[in-house]
N, C-alpha and C positions, 0 to 999 in steps of 0.2 A: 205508970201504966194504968191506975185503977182512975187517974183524973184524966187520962184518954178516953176512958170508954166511959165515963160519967158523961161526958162531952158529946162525944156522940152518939150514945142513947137519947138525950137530951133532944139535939139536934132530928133524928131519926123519928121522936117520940111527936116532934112538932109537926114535922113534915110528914109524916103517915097519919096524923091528925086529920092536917090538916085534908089531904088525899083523901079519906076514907069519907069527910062531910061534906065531898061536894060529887056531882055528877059526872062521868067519862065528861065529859064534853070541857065542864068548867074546869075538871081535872088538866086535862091537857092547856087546855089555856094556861092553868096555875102556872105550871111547869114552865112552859113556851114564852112566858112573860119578859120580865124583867132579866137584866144580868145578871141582877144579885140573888135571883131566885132561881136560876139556872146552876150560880156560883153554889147556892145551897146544898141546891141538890143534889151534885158532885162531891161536895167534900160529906154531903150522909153518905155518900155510897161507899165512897173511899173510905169510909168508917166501919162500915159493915163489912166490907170485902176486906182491909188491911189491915184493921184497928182492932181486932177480937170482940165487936159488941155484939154482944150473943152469940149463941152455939155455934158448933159448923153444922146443923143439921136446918138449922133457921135460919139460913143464908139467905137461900131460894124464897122463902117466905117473905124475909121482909123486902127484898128486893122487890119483889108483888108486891109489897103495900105501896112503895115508894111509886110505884108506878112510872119508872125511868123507861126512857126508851132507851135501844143496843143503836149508838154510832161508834164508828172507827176510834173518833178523836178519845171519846169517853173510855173507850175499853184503852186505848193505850196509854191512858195517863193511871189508869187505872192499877194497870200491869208495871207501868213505870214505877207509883206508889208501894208496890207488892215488893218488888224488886230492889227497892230501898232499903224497907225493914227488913229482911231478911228471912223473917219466922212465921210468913202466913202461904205460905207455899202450898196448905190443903184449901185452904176458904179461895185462894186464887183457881184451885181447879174446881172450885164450887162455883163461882162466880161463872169460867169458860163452859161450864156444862151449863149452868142457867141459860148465858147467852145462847147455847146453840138451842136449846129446846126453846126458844123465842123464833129465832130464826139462826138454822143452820149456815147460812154461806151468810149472812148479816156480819158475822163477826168478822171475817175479810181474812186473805192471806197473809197480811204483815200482821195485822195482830196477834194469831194466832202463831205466828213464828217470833214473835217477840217474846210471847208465852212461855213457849218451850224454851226459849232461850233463855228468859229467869229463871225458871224450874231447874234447869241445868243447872246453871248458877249458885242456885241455892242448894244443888246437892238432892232435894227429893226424888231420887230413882223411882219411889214408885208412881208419883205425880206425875214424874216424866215421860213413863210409861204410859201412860193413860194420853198426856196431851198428845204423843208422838202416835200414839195408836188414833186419837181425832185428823189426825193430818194423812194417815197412809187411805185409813176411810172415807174419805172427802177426796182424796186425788190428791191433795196440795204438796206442793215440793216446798223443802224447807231450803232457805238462801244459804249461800254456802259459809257465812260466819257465823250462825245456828248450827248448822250442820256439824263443825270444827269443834262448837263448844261441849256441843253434846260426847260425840265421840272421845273425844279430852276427859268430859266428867265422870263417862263409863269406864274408861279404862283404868283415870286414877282412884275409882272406888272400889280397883278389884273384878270387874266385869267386862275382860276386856273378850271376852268371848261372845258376849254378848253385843257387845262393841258392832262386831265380823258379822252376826246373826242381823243386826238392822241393816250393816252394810247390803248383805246377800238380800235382805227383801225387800229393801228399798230399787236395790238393782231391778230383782226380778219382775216390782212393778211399774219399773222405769219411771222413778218418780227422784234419783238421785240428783243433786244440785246442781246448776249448769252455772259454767263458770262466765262470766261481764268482766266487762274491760275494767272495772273498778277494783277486782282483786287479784292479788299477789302481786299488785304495781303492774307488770308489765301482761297481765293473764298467766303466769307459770303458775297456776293452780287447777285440782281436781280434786276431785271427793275423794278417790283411790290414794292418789297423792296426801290427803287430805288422814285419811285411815294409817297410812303408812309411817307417818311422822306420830300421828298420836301413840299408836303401839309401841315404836322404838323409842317413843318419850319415857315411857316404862319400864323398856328393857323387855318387851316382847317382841323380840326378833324375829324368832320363827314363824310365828303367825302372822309378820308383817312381809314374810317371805313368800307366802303363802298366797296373801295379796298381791304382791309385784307377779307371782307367777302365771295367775292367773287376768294379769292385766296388762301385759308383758308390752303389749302392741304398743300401749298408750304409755307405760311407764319407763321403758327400755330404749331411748330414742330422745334426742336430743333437745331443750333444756333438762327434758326429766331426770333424767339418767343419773349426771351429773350428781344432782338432791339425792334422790333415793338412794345411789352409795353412800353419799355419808349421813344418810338415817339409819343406813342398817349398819351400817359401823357404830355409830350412837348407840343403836340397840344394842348391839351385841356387847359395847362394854356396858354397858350399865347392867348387862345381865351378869357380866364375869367372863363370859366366854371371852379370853383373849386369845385362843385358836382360831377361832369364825373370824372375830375382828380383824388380826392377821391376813387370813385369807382376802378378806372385803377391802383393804389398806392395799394390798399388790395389785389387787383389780383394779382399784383405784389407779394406781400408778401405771400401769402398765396400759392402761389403754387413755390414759395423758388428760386424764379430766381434771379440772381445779380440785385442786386440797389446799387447804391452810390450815394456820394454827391450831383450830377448835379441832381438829383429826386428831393431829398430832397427839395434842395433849387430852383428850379424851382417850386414846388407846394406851400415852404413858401411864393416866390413873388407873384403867383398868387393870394393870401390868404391876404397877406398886400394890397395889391393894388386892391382888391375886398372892403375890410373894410375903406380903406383910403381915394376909390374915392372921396367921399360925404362929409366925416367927418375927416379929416384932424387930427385934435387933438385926436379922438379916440384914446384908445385901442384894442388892440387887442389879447384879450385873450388865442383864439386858436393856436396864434404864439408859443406861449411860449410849449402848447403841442406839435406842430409839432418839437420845439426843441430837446424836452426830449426824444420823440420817437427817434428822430434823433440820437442822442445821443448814447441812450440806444441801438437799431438799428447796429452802427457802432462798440460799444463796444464789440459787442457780435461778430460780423463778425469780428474782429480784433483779437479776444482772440480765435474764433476758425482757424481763419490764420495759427497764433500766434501755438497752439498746435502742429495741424495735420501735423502730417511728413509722416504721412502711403499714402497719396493719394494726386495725385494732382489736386486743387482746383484752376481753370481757372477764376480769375474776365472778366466779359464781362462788358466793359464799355462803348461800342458804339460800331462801325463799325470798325473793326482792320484794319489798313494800312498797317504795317510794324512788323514784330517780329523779335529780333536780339539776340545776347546771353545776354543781359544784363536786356532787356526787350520788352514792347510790347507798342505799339501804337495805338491809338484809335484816331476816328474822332466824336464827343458828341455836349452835348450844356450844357452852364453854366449863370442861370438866364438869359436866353432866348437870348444868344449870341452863336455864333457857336466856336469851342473851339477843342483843340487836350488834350488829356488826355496820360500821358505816364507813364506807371506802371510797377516798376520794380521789377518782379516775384522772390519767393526765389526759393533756391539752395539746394534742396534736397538732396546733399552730406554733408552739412553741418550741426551741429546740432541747430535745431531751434532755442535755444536763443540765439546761435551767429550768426546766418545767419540774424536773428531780426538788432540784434544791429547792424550788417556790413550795409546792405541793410538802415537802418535807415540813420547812419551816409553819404552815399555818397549821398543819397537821398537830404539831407538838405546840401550837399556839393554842388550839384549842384544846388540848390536852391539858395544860397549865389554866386556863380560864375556868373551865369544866372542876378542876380541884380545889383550884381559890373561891369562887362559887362556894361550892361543897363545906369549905371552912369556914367561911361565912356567915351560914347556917341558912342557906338558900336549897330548897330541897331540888336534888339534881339527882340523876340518873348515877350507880355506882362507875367508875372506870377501873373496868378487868384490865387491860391490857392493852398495847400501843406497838402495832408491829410499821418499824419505818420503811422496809422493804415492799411491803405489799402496802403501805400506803392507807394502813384501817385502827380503826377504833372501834374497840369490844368494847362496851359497857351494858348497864343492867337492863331487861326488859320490864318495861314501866306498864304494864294492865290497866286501860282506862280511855275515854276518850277525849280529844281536844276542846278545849276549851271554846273553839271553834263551833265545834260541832253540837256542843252543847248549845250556845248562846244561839245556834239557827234554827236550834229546834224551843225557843222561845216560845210558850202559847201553846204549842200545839202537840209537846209532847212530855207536857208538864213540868217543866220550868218556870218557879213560880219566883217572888219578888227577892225571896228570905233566899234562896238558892245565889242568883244573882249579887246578894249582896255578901251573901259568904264567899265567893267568887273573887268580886272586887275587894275585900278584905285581904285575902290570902296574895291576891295580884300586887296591894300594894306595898304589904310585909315584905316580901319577894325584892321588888325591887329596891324600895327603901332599902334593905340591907345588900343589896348589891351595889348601889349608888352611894352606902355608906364606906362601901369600902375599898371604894375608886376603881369599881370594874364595871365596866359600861359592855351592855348584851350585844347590842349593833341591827340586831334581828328583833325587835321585840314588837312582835304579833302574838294574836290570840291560838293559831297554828302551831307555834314552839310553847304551846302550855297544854300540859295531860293535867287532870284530875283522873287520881288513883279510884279504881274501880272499890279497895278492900277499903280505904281509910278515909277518902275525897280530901284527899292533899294534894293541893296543887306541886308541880312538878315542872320545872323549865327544861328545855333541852334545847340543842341545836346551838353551840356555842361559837360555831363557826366564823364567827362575823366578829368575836369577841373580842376586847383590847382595853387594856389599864390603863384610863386617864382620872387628874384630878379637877378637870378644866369644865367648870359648870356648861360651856354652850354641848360638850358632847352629852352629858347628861339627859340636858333639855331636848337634844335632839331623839333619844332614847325612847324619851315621854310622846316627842310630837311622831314620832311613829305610830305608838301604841296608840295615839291619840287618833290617826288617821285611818288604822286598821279597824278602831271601834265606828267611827264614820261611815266609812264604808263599806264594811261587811254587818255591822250589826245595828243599824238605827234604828230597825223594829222594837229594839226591847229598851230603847231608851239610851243609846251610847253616853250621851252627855253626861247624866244621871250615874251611869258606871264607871264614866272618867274623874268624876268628880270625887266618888268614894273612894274610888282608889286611890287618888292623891290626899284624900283625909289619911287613910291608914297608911301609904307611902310616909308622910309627915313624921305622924306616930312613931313609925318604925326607923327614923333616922337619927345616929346617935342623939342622944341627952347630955354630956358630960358638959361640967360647967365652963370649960375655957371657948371650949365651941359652939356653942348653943346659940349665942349671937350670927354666927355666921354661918350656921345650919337655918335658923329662921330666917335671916334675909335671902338664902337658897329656896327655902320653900315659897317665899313670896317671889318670887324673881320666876319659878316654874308656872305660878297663876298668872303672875303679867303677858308671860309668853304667847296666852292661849288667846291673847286678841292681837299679837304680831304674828301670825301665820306664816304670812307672805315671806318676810325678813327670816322666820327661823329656815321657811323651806328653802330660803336660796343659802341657808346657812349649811344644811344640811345636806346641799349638795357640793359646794364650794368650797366652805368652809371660812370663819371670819375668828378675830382675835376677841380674846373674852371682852376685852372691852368696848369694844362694838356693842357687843349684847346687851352688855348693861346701860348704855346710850340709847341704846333702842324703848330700853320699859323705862326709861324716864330716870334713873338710878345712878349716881356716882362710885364711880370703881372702890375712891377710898373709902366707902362704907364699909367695902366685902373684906379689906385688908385686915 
């Protein structure tokens, strides 16, 4: 810490120097120059605003020495920086109050809601306070995954009352978040909705009753409906109340909305852990009913799955994220953990008892892939649970954004070289050890990779496509995916450059032991020769050819590899 801020004093100490000996005019020339003194300039700021170099009370000041001007791009790499370290959550609302006393609407609405979405993040309620009160002052609406985080961070620190109170004035000055085709997957989202899930995330039911009551139009009416019962069921066990919940579980049932497992067993825990508090060695009788309903319940939702081929019958399992041809994604809770549920819909072309039994088998394929992964030591999403009837996989909710999504905001939203290359490091660990241990992805894009928001560990998912082979051409063909994902979604930031590293640390990461180590290194040479036979792997990759094709191809004799 103390050779951080040596550093950027340093740096600050040249560059307000250099500012302070020359005239506005030459000044801004300075500035406006070269890259590398544009690059300067930036990382002083980022040193004053992130890095603790000097007070919080000399923010302001030396930002005036520096003589920077307020752009978009500047303030959100800015905020991005802030958002990283963790622990400069005041000097960052020293920095958005500098910029607005510069110019007020200079700092733009996505910066300013990127703001308050770190401030969340990091937890400083009273920061938060202050940015969210620059936004209702100004008019601005804040986007509705801001909106989500905030109301989340109020209520898990205790204030969820307060929570309801930004609700209510955000309302009254109609400035609440309007929902785009881009969220909840298919638009099943709203603020209210939005409110209602984070309270019963807590176990504040009744105030999230409160909410539905008062929103009845919008939340009592079909997709909603469906959701908001089993969040207020959510709530209510988490609060204890297994009377309410009760009640909210018949409702459920009786006017024929989707339930699944995460119900079920959200009201049995609430129900064990109501009888258990006190009396430990108890039984508990009513468990054993909530089983059988259970049961009986899913058997009957399975069998008419199972039949109906005339109409199609939509499971609602939470909040939809994502639907794709294969299936649909939900965002739920599972025994009072937050949890993605992924469900894979049949194929009405096909006739039900084999669409059953196809759907069955790749279901529990990815099942086993997702675990051997896991074993591995390939960081994977946890797997709760595997219902064959209703056709889903519960596993853990991973907080973070796609690798994807990362790499397109390259340049512009502070994605720097060292980021990128920790990226390609972790990418090729990953695989390395999955290709060490003869399980090939099938999917491997930059889309089935999250980096962890708390720890920046990368994270594979979406096992779908998965299948255990020891045959180097599926391998290769693993790589010329990922190869062609990086091509064409990301040659801004250098794709080659980041294929390249990752097959160094891929390398790295593939057993060492001594009987094999000859025939691991002629694999890894055999993945380089690949990448100037394009043409050949891709008609491999659709067709399919015998390994020894392959190694004819990159100039290489089969009895090498034996």
């Amino acid at each position: 810490m103390a050779t951080a801020v040596r550093r950027s004093m340093v740096a600050f100490s040249r560059l307000s120097g250099l500012a302070a000996g020359s005239s506005p005019g030459r000044r801004r020339a300075l500035y406006s120059g070269g890259g590398m003194r544009d690059a300067e300039l930036e990382a002083a700021v980022r040193d004053v605003v992130c890095s603790g170099a000097g007070s919080l009370d000399e923010v302001g000041g030396m930002l005036d020495r520096l003589g920077v001007a307020v752009s978009p791009a500047m303030v959100r790499r800015v905020i991005d920086s802030c958002s990283e370290r963790g622990d400069s959550s005041r000097r960052l609302l020293r920095f958005l109050s500098w910029c607005r006393s510069k110019d007020p609407w200079g700092l733009g609405d996505e910066a300013l809601d990127r703001a308050i979405g770190a401030l969340a993040r990091m937890g400083d309620l009273t920061a938060l306070r202050i940015a969210v009160g620059y936004a209702e002052k100004d008019g601005r609406r804040m986007s509705p995954e801001t909106f989500t985080v905030v109301v989340e961070t109020l209520v898990k620190t205790g204030k969820e009352d307060e929570a309801v109170r930004l609700f209510r004035g955000l309302e009254r000055q109609r400035l609440l978040p309007q929902c785009d085709a881009g969220v909840g997957g298919e638009g099943i989202w709203s603020s209210s909705l939005a409110m209602v899930q984070a309270l019963c995330m807590k176990g504040h039911a009744r105030e999230a009753q409160g909410v539905v009551w008062h929103h009845k139009r919008e939340l009592l009416v079909e997709p909603m409906v469906s959701i908001v019962q089993r969040s207020l069921l959510h709530g209510w066990c988490v609060h204890g109340n297994a009377k309410e919940a009760r009640s909210v579980l018949d409702d459920i049932k009786s006017s024929h909305s989707p339930l699944g497992l995460p119900s079920f067993n959200d009201y049995l825990h609430c129900l064990c852990h109501r009888n258990l508090k006190f009396n430990p060695s108890a039984l508990v009788p009513e468990a054993m009913d909530i089983l059988a309903e259970m049961m009986s319940y899913v058997l009957i939702q399975g069998h008419a799955r199972l039949m109906d081929s005339t109409q199609e019958q939509q499971q609602d399992f939470g909040v939809l994220l994502k639907q794709g041809a294969e299936g649909r994604v939900f965002v739920s809770t599972f025994v009072g953990r937050k949890c993605v549920i992924k469900e894979r819909f049949s194929k009405k072309y096909r006739h039900p008892l084999l669409d059953s039994k196809l759907t069955l088998k790749r279901l529990n394929a990815e099942a086993r892939c997702m675990t051997k992964a896991r074993k591995l030591g390939v960081p994977t999403p946890v797997l709760y649970a595997v219902d064959p009837l209703l056709h889903t996989l519960t596993f853990e909710y991973v907080d973070g954004l796609s690798v994807k999504d990362i790499l397109l905001g390259f340049g512009s939203n502070g994605v720097n070289e060292e980021q990128l290359n920790h990226i390609a490091t972790q990418i090729g660990n990953a695989v390395g050890k999955l290709h060490d241990g003869g399980l090939v992805h099938g999917d491997l894009t930059t889309s089935n990779m999250i980096i962890k928001n708390s720890t920046n560990q990368l994270v594979l998912i979406d096992f779908g496509l998965s299948f255990i082979s020891t045959i180097p051409e599926d391998k290769a063909v693993d790589l010329y995916v990922l190869e062609r994902a990086l091509i064409s979604m990301h040659s801004s930031c250098g794709d080659v450059k980041i294929f390249k590293a990752m097959v160094c640390h891929y390398e790295q990461a593939s057993s060492s032991q001594a009987a094999g180590q000859k025939a691991n290194n002629d694999w890894m040479k055999l993945n380089l020769d690949l990448l100037d036979n394009r043409e050949w792997l891709s008609y491999a990759a659709l067709r399919g050819h015998h390994h020894d094709d392959l190694y004819k191809v990159c100039g290489q004799d089969c009895q090498d590899f034996e």
